[in-house]
C-alpha positions in Angstrom: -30.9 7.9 63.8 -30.6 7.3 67.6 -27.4 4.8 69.0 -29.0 1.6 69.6 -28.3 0.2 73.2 -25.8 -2.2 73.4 -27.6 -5.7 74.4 -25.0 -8.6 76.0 -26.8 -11.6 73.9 -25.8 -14.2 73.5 -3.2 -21.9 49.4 -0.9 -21.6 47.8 0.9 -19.2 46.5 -1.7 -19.6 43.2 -4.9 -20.2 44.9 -6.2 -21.2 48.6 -8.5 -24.1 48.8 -10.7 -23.3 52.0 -10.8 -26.9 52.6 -7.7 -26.9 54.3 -7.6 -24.2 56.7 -10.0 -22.4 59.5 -12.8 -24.8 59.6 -12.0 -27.3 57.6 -14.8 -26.4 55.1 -15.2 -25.7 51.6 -17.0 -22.5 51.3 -19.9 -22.9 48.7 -23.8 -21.5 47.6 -26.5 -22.6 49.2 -28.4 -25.1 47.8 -31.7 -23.9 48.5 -31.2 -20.2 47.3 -28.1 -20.7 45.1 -26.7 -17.4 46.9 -23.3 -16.4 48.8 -24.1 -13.7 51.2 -21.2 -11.9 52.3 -21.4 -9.0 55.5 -18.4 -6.2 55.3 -17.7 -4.7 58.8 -15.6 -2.0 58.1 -13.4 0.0 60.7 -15.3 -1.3 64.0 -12.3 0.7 65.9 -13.2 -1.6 69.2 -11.0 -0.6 72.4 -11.7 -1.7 75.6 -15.2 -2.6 75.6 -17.3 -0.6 78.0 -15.2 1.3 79.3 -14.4 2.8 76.0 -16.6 5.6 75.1 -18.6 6.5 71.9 -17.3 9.2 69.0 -19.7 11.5 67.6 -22.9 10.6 69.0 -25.6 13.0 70.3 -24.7 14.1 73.8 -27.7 12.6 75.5 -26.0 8.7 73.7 -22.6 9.4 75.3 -23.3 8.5 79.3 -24.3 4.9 78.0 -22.4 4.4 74.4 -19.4 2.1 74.6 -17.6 -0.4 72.3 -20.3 -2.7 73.4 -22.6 -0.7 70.8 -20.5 -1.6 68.0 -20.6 -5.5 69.2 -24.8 -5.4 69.5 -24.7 -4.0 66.1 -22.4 -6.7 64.8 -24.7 -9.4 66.4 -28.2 -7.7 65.1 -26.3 -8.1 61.5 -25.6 -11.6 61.9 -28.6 -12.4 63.1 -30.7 -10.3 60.4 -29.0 -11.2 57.5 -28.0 -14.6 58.1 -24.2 -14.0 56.1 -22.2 -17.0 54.8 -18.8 -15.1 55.7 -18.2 -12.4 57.7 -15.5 -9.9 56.4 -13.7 -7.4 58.7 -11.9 -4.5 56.6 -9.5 -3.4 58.4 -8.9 -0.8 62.0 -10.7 -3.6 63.6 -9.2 -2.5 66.8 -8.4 1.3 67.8 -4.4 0.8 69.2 -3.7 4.0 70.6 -6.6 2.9 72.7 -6.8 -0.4 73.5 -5.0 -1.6 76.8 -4.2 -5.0 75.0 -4.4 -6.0 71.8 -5.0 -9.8 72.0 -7.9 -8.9 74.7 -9.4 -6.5 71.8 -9.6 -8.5 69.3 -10.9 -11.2 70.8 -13.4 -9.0 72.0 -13.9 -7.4 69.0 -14.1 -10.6 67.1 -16.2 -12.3 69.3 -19.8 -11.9 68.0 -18.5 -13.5 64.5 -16.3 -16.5 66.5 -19.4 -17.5 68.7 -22.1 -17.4 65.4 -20.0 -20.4 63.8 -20.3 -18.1 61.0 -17.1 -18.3 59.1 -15.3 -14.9 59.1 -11.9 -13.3 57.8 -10.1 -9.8 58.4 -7.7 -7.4 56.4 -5.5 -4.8 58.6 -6.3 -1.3 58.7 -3.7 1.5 59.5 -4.7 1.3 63.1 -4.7 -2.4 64.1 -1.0 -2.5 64.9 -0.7 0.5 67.5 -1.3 -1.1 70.5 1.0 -4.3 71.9 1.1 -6.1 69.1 3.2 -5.4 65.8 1.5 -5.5 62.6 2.5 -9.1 61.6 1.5 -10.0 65.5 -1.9 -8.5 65.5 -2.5 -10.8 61.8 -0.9 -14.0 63.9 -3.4 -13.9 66.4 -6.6 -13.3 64.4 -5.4 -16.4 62.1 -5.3 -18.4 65.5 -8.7 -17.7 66.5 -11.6 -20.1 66.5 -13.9 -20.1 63.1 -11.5 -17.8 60.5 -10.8 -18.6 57.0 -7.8 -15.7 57.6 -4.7 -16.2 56.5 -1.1 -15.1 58.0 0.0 -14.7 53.9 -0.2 -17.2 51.3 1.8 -20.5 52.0 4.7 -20.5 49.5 5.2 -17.2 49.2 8.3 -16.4 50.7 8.7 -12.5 49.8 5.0 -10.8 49.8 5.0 -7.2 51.6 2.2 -6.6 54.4 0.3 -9.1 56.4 -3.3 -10.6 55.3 -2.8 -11.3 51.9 -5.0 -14.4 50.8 -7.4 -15.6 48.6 -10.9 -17.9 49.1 -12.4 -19.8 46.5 -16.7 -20.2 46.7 -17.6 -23.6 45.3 -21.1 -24.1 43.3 -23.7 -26.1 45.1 -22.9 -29.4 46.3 -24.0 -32.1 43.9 -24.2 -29.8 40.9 -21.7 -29.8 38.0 -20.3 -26.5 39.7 -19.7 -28.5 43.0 -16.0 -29.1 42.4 -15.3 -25.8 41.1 -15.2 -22.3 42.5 -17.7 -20.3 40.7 -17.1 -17.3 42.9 -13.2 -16.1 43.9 -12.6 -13.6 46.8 -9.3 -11.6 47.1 -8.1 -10.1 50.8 -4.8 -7.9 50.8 -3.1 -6.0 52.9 -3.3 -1.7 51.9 -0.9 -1.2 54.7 -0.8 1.8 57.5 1.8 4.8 56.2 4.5 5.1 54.0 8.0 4.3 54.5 9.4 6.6 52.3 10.7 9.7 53.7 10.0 11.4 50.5 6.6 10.2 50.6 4.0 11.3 52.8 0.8 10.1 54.4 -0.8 6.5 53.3 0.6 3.2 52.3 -0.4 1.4 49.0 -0.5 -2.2 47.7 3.4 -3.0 46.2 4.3 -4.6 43.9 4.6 -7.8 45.4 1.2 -8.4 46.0 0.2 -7.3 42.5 2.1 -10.2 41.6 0.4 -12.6 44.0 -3.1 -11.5 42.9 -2.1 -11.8 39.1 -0.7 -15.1 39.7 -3.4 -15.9 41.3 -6.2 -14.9 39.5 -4.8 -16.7 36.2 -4.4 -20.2 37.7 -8.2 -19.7 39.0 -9.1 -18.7 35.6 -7.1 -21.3 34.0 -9.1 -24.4 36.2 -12.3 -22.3 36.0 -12.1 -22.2 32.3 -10.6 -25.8 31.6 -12.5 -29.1 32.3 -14.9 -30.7 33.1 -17.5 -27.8 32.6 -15.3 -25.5 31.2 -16.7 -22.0 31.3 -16.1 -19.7 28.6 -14.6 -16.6 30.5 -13.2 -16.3 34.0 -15.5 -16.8 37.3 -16.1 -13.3 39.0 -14.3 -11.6 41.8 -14.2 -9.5 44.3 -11.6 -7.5 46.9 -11.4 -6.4 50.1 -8.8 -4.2 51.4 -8.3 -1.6 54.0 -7.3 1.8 52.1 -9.1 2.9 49.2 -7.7 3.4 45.9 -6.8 6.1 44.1 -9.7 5.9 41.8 -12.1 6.3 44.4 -11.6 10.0 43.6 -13.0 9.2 39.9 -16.9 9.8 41.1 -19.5 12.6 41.9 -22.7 12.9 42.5 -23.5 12.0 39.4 -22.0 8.7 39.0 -22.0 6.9 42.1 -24.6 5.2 44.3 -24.5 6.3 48.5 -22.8 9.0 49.9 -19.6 11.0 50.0 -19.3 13.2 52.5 -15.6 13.6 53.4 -12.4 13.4 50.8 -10.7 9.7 49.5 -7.8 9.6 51.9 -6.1 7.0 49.7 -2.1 6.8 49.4 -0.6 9.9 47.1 1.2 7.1 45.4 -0.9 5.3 42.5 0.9 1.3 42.6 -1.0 0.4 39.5 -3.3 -2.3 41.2 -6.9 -0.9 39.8 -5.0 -1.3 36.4 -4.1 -4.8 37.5 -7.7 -5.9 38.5 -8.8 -4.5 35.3 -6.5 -6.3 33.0 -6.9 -9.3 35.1 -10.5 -9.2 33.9 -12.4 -11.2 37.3 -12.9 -8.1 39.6 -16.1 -7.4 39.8 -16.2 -5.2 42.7 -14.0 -3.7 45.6 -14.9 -3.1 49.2 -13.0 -0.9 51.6 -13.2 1.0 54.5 -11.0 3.8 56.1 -13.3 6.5 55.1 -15.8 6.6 57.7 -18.3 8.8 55.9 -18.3 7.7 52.8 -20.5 4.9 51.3 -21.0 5.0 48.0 -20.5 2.4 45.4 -19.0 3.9 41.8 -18.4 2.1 38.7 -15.2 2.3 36.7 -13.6 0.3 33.9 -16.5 -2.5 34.9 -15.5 -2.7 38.5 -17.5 -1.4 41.1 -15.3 0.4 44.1 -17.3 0.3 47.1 -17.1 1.8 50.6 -18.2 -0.2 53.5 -19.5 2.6 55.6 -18.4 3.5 59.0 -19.3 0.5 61.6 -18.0 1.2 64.9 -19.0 3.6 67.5 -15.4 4.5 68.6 -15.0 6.1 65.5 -15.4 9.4 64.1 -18.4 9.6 62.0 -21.5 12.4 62.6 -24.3 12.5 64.8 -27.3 11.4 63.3 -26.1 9.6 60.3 -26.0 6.4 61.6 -23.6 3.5 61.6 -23.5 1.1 58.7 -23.1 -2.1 57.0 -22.3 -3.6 53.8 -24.2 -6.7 52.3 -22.8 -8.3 49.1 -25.7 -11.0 48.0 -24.1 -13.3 45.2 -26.2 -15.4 43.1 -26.3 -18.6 41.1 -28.4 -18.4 37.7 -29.9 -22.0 36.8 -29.2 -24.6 34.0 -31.9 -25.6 31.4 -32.3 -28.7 33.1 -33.5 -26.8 36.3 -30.5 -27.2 38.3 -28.0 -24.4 39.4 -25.2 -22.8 37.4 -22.6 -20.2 37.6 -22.6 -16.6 39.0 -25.7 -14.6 37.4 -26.0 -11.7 39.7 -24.2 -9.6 42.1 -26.6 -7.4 44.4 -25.6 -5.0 47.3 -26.6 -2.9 50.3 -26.5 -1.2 53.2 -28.1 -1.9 56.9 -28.3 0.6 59.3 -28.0 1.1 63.0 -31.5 2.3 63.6 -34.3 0.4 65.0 -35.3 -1.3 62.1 -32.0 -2.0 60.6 -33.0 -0.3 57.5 -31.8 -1.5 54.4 -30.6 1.4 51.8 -29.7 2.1 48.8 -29.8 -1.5 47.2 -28.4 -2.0 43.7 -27.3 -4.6 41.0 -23.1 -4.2 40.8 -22.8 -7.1 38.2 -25.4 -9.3 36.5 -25.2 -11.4 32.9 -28.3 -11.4 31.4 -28.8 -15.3 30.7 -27.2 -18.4 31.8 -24.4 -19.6 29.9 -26.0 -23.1 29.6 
C-alpha cells in the first residue's frame, strides 16, 4: 500500500467522573446509535514534523514522507470514523529525535486538539527521551486543550508511573442508564525499562497500580450493580496501555485474529496484572502498542489482548504493509420498552493507510446475547 501524501487541512482514587476534568463533559452513548466509538493511535513516534523523515517506506515515498504523514493520517481517521474519544497508546513522540518535546507534542497532538474530539494518552518507553522527564512529558499533555488525560488519580499519593486514570461512559442521556456508567475505561502507565540491575529490558505495571485498578474497578462495580437500576453483574471494560503483556505470547496462528509478524517484546517480569483483570471480572479487552508489526487480537481467560498496529511513519514497520488503526465500536442493546440499555456488543477493526482507508479484519470481542431487561 503506497504512503499517502501528507495534506495540511484543516477521580478519585476509586473512580474519575469525566465531569470534572478536560472538558467539563460527561462522556456518554449516542443517543441516536446507542454506540461509543473509540480510535486507538498507537506509537505515532512524531519528531519534528517535516523535517523528520519516514522509516521503512519504499524508496521512491522517502524524498516527500515526513511526520506530517502520520498527522494526515490521524485527520483522515477522525474524519472517517467520526470517534467519540481519541486514545493515544503510548511513544507518541520519538525523544531521541525530537528537538523539543512540548513543540512535539503539541504537534503531534494537534489533529485530535483542533477536532473538539475528546482525546487521552498513556506513555510509551520513548515519550520521555527528549527535554522533558517522564512525569513532565505527562504534565503537559494533561494541560493541553480538549484531554480527558490525567497526571495520576487525585488522592493517590503513592502510585508508580505517570498516566494512570480511569473514565467512566454514561448511558444515553434521558434513559435510566443516563446517571450511570455503563461502559468503564482503564489507562495505566507500562513504563519505559526496568530499574533493576538484575533485571533486563522492559518495565511492567507494579504493584501499585494493580491496587489502583482493583480499587477501582470494585467501587464501579459496587455503584454499577447497586440502585436505582441495579444490574446484575459488573459493566464492561476495557485497557489501554503502552507495553504488552506477557500473555500476548499465549497466541498463534491459530487462535488469534490479525497479524504477528515480529516477537511480544513485553517485560521478562510477569507483575500479575492479566491475573488481576481477570479476577476483577470487567475487562473485556486490552489495547496496546509497542509492537509495530503486530496486530492481532487473541482471546484468553475471556479477555481479548489487542494490538493497535503501527501508526506513525517515523517508525519502523515494513514497506508495503501499511500503517494502521484501531476502532473499538461499543454498543447499547435496547429495553423492552424500546428505549436503550446497557452494553450489548463490543465490535473492532482496523483502518488502513491506503487510499481507501480500508477497513480489515472486523470482529465481535464481546457481545451478550439478549438484553438484561
Amino acid at each position: 500500500a503506497a504512503v499517502v501524501a501528507a495534506t495540511i487541512v484543516w477521580v478519585s482514587f476509586l473512580g474519575f467522573d469525566s465531569s470534572a476534568h478536560g472538558l467539563g463533559r460527561n462522556l456518554r452513548f449516542d443517543a441516536e446509535r446507542g454506540e461509543f466509538r473509540i480510535l486507538q493511535i498507537a506509537d505515532m513516534h512524531f519528531a519534528d514534523g517535516k523535517t523528520t523523515g519516514c522509516l521503512d517506506v519504499f524508496p521512491n515515498e522517502k524524498p516527500w514522507c515526513s511526520d506530517l504523514n502520520t498527522t494526515a493520517f490521524v485527520r483522515r481517521m477522525i474524519l472517517a470514523e467520526k470517534p467519540d474519544l481519541i486514545v493515544f497508546t503510548g511513544d507518541n513522540i520519538y525523544g531521541f529525535d525530537a528537538t523539543d518535546a512540548a513543540a512535539s507534542m503539541d504537534a503531534a497532538f494537534a489533529p485530535a486538539v483542533s477536532s473538539n474530539v475528546p482525546w487521552v494518552a498513556v506513555l510509551g518507553n520513548h515519550d520521555q527521551e527528549s527535554t522533558l522527564s517522564r512525569e513532565g512529558v505527562m504534565k503537559h499533555i494533561v494541560g493541553m486543550k480538549n484531554t480527558l488525560s490525567q497526571l495520576n488519580p487525585s488522592g493517590a499519593t503513592a502510585i508508580d508511573g505517570f498516566g494512570n486514570y480511569n473514565l467512566e461512559v454514561k448511558g444515553v442521556e434521558g434513559s435510566r442508564f443516563a446517571h450511570k456508567s455503563v461502559l468503564n475505561l482503564y489507562f495505566l502507565d507500562s513504563g519505559d525499562y526496568s530499574s533493576l540491575p538484575s533485571v533486563t529490558g522492559y518495565d511492567w505495571i507494579k504493584l501499585s497500580q494493580q491496587q489502583w485498578f482493583r480499587a477501582t474497578s470494585s467501587d464501579l462495580k459496587r455503584r454499577y450493580m447497586s440502585g436505582p437500576e441495579g444490574q446484575k453483574g459488573p459493566a464492561p471494560g476495557l485497557v489501554y496501555f503502552h507495553i504488552p503483556l506477557p500473555e500476548f505470547s499465549s497466541f498463534d496462528a491459530s487462535n488469534f485474529t490479525g497479524v504477528k509478524q515480529e516477537g511480544v517484546s513485553s517485560p521478562s517480569v510477569n507483575s500479575g496484572f492479566f491475573a488481576a483483570m481477570a479476577e476483577a471480572r470487567d475487562v473485556k479487552a486490552v489495547f496496546s502498542g509497542h509492537d509495530h508489526v503486530n496486530d492481532f487480537c487473541g482471546e484468553l481467560d475471556g479477555i481479548d489482548l489487542c494490538y493497535g498496529g503501527g501508526f506513525g511513519y517515523h517508525a519502523y514497520g515494513r514497506a508495503g504493509w501499511s500503517r494502521r488503526s484501531r476502532m473499538v465500536v461499543v454498543s447499547l442493546g435496547k429495553r423492552r420498552d424500546g428505549s436503550w440499555g446497557s452494553v450489548k456488543s463490543i465490535r473492532t477493526w482496523k483502518r488502513l493507510d491506503d487510499r481507501k482507508l480500508t477497513a480489515v479484519d472486523a470482529q465481535v470481542l464481546w457481545s451478550r446475547r439478549r438484553s438484561r431487561r
